[in-house]
Every structure is written in structure tokens, then in C-alpha cells.
C-alpha positions as CSV (number, residue, x, y, z in Angstrom):
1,X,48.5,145.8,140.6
2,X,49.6,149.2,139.1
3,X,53.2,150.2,139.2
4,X,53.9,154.2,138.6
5,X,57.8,153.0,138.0
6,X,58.0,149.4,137.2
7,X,57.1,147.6,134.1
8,X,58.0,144.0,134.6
9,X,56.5,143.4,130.9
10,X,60.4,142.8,129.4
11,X,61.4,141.1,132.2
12,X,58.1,138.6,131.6
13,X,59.0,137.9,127.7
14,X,62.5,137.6,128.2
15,X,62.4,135.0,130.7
16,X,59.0,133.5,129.3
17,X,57.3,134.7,132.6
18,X,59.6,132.8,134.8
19,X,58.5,134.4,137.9
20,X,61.8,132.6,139.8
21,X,64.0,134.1,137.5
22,X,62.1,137.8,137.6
23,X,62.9,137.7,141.0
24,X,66.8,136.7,140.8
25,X,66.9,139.5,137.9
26,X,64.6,142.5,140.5
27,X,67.2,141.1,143.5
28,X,70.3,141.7,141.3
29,X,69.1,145.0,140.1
30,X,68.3,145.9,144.3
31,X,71.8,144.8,145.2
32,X,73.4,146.8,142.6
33,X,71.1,149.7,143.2
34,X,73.8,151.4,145.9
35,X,76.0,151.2,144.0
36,X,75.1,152.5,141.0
37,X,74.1,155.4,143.3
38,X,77.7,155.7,144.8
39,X,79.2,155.7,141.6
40,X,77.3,158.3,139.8
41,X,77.6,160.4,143.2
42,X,81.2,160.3,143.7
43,X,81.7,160.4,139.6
44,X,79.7,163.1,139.7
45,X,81.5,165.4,142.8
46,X,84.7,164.4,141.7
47,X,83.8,165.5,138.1
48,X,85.4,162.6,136.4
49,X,83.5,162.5,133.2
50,X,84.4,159.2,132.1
51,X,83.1,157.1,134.9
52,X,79.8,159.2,135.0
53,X,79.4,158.2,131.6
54,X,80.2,154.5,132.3
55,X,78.5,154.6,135.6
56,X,75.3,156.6,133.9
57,X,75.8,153.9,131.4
58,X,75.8,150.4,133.3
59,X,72.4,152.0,135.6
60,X,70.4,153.2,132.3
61,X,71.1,148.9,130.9
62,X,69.6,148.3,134.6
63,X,67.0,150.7,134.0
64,X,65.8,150.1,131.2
65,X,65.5,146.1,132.5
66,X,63.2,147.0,135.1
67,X,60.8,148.8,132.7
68,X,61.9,152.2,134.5
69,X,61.7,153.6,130.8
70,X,61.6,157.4,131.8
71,X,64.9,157.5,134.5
72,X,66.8,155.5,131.4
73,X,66.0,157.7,129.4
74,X,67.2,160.1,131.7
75,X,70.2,158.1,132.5
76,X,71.4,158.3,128.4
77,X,71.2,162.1,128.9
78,X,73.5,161.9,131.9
79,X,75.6,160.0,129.6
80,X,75.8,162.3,126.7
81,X,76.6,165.1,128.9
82,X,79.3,163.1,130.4
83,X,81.0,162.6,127.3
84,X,80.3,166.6,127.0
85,X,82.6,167.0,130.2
86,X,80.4,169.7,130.7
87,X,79.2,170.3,134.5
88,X,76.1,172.1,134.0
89,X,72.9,172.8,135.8
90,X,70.7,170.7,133.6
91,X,73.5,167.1,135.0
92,X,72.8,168.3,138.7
93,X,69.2,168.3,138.5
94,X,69.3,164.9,136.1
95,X,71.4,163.4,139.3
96,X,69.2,164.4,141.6
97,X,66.1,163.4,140.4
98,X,68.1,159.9,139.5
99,X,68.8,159.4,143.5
100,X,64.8,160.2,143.8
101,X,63.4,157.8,141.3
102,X,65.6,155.2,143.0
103,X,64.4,155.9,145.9
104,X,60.6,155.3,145.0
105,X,61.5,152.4,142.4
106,X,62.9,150.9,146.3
107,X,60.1,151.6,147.7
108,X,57.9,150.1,144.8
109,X,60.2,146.8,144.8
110,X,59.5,146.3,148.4
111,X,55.7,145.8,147.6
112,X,56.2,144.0,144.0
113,X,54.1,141.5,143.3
114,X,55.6,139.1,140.3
């Protein structure tokens, strides 16, 4: 099956295609998902800087584990403008298209095959 998000090809070489453990690894990554979100929202509206960089941080590692290669990418950028302190149009528009990649990469993991 094609994925348009998901790459599950680390995730298959790091745990030598343990299909058990790919699923503890995609349930963690689900359960921290909201919050993730929370704290890049409220980071993000409260214009503290430092924990959008460390929450921008700790989502792209998550990311980047799920073969979401584009958003973590995305994510780094959101952390280098974070260190910027700089609110700007270009770290809205990164924010909100984070909330809607997660929202199809939850909507892919429902129907993840492993």
C-alpha cells in the first residue's frame, strides 16, 4: 500500500522489520501527537521562542521517525526561526500547515498497514 505521508522504511531497518515493535514506535508517536500540537500551539500564541524551538524540536525527531520527511523538514524551519524570535508570516503559515499534515498523517495511521 501507498502512503502520501508515511515512510515506515527507517522504522523497518531500525527495528529489523519487527512489525510488533513498528507498532509500539507508530502508537507512541499517536499518543504524543496532541501534544506536540498543544505545545507548538500555545508556544506559538504565547510567543515564547524557546519552547517553540524545543517543542518544533522534539516533533521534527518524531517526524522524521515516521518517514514524514517533508513536515520535518518543515519542523527544523520552525526551529530556526524560533531561535530568530522573530514572529513572522512565513512561522504562521509553517504552524498551520504543521496542524494539517498531522491531521492527514492521523488519518493515514488509522489505515496503516505494517
Amino acid at each position: 500500500q501507498i502512503y502520501l505521508m508515511i515512510d515506515l522504511s527507517y522504522l523497518r531497518v531500525t527495528t529489523n522489520d519487527d512489525k510488533e515493535l513498528i507498532a509500539q514506535l507508530i502508537g507512541i508517536f499517536t499518543d504524543q501527537l496532541p501534544e506536540l500540537e498543544q505545545d507548538i500551539k500555545h508556544s506559538f500564541d504565547s510567543k515564547n521562542w524557546d519552547s517553540l524551538m524545543q517543542a518544533a524540536h522534539k516533533a521534527k525527531n518524531s517526524f522524521e521517525m515516521m518517514g514524514i520527511q517533508d513536515q520535518a523538514i518543515e519542523l527544523k524551519r520552525i526551529e530556526l526561526l524560533a531561535i530568530e524570535a522573530k514572529d513572522s508570516t512565513e512561522l504562521g503559515s509553517l504552524i498551520e500547515k504543521f496542524f494539517y499534515t498531522s491531521k492527514l498523517v492521523r488519518e493515514e495511521i488509522k489505515n496503516l498497514q505494517i
